[in-house]
N, C-alpha and C positions, 0 to 999 in steps of 0.2 A: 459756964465759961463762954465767954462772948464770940465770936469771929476774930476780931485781931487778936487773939491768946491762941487759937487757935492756928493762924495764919504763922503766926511768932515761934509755937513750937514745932510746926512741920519745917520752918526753913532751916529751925538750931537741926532740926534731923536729918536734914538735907547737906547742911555744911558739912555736921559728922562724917555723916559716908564721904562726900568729897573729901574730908584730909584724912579719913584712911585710907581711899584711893590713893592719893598723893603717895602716902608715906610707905603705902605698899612696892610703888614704884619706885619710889627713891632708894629702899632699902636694896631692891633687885638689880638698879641701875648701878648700887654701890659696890657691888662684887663684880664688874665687867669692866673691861677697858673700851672707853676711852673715860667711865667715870669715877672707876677708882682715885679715890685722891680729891675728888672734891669735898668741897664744904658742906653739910647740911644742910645749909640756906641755898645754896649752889645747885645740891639734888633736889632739893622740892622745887626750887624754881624750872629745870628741866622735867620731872613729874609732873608740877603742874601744866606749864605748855603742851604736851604731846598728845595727842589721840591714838587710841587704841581701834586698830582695823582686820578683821578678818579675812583672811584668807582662804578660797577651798583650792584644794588638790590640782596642780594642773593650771593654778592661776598666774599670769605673767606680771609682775613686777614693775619689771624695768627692763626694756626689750634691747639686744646689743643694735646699735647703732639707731636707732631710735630718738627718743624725744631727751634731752638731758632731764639728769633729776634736781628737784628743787627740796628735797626733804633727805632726812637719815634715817636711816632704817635699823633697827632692833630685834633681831627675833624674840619673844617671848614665850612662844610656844611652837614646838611645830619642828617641820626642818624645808630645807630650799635649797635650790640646787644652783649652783656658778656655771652657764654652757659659753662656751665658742665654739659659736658655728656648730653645734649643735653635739657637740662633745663637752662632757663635765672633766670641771678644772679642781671643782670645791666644790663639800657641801657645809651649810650653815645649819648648825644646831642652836639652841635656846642660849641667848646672851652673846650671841655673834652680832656683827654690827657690818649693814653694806649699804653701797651708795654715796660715799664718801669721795671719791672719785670723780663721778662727774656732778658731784653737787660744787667742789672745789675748785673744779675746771671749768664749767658750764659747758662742757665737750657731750655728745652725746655716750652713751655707754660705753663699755671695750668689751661688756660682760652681760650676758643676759639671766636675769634672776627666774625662776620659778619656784614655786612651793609642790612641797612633794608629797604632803599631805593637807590636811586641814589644817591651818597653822593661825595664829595672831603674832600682829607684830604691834612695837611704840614706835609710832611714826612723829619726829621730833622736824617741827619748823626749821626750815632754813638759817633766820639769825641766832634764834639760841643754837643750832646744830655746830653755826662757823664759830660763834665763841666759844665750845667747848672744846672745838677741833683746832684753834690757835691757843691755847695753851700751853705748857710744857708737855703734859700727859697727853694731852691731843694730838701735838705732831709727834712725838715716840710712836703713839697709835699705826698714825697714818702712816710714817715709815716702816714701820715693822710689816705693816698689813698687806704693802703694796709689795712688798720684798719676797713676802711667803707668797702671792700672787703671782708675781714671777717667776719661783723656783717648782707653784705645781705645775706652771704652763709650760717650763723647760720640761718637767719628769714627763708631761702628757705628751710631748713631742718628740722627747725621746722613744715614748711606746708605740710612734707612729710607723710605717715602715717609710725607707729611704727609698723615693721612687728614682732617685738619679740615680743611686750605688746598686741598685736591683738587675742582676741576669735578667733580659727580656725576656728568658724561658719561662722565669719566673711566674710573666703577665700572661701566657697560655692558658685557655682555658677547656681547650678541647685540642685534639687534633686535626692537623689542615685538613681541609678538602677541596680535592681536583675536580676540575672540568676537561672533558671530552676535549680536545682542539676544532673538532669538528662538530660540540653542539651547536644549534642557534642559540640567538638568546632568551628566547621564550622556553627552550628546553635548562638553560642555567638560572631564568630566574625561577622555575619553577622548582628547580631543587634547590636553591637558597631559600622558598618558601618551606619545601620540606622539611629541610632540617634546620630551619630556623636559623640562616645565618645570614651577613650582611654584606660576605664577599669570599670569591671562590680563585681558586689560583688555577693558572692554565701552563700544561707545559707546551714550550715553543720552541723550534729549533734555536733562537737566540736567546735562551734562557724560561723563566719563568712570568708568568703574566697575572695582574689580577683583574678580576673582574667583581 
């Protein structure tokens, strides 16, 4: 067997695994929205565009207010975590789809992504991402998604507490403490060093005083 026979049959072996890669991901792509509903030649052509990127634990994404994003995201393995401001909104399990937002906007983030374990994701090019996202299934997608984005963000501020409607009792964290009227102030700062605090109240014929 010569060199080009040989050459010939590593590439036929080479193309195999590439369209079973393809059609593996087509087939994965085909039970999630936003690619439910496409065409066969539709899904491999999004298969074949995308790269596959791993992720370890603890790795950032897509940071909020940060750099806008230029690609769509797919989990396929793994899970990742939605923060503002450093509180989770949402997490993303395998077949979720984020970064859709500010790829559409060219806006920097509103959300910051993390992974929360070792994860892989299908990272899909921006123009194949925008033609699958201007379709019909595409924008149902994206209104649905933004919709449930909004109503975790309402339930997680609802479980904030309300610092305007709060008794200031509330914000006490200790009980006051007085100064002498008659210490110096190297004798009051040395007892706000004592007990750790950052201001002392004094009584005064004309009421009370802080210091």
């Amino acid at each position: 067997m010569n060199t080009a026979m040989l050459a010939s049959g590593a590439t036929r072996v080479a193309d195999r695994a590439l369209d079973d890669r393809v059609a593996e991901r087509a087939e994965f792509l085909a039970g999630h929205e936003p690619f439910r509903g496409l065409s066969r030649h539709d899904l491999e052509r999004v298969a074949a565009a995308l790269h596959e990127r791993a992720v370890v634990a603890g790795e950032m994404v897509l940071v909020e207010s940060g750099p806008p994003g230029t690609e769509l995201y797919v989990v396929r393995e793994g899970t990742f975590e939605l923060t503002h401001k450093q509180t989770i909104v949402a997490i993303l399990t395998s077949g979720e789809v984020f970064g859709h937002p500010t790829l559409l906007t060219g806006l920097p983030p509103e959300l910051s992504t993390r992974a929360r374990q070792d994860s892989t994701l299908y990272v899909i090019p921006k123009e194949v991402a925008l033609d699958v996202l201007s379709r019909p299934q595409g924008l149902r997608f994206v209104a649905g998604s933004l919709r449930e984005r909004l109503l975790d963000a309402a339930r997680t501020m609802r479980a904030l507490p309300d610092a305007v409607t709060r008794p200031v009792t509330s914000l006490l964290r200790s009980a006051p403490l007085f100064c002498d009227p008659n210490a110096t102030a190297r004798e009051a700062a040395g007892l706000m060093q004592a007990e750790k605090r950052s201001a002392l109240l004094v009584r005064t014929r004309d009421g009370l005083g802080i210091v």
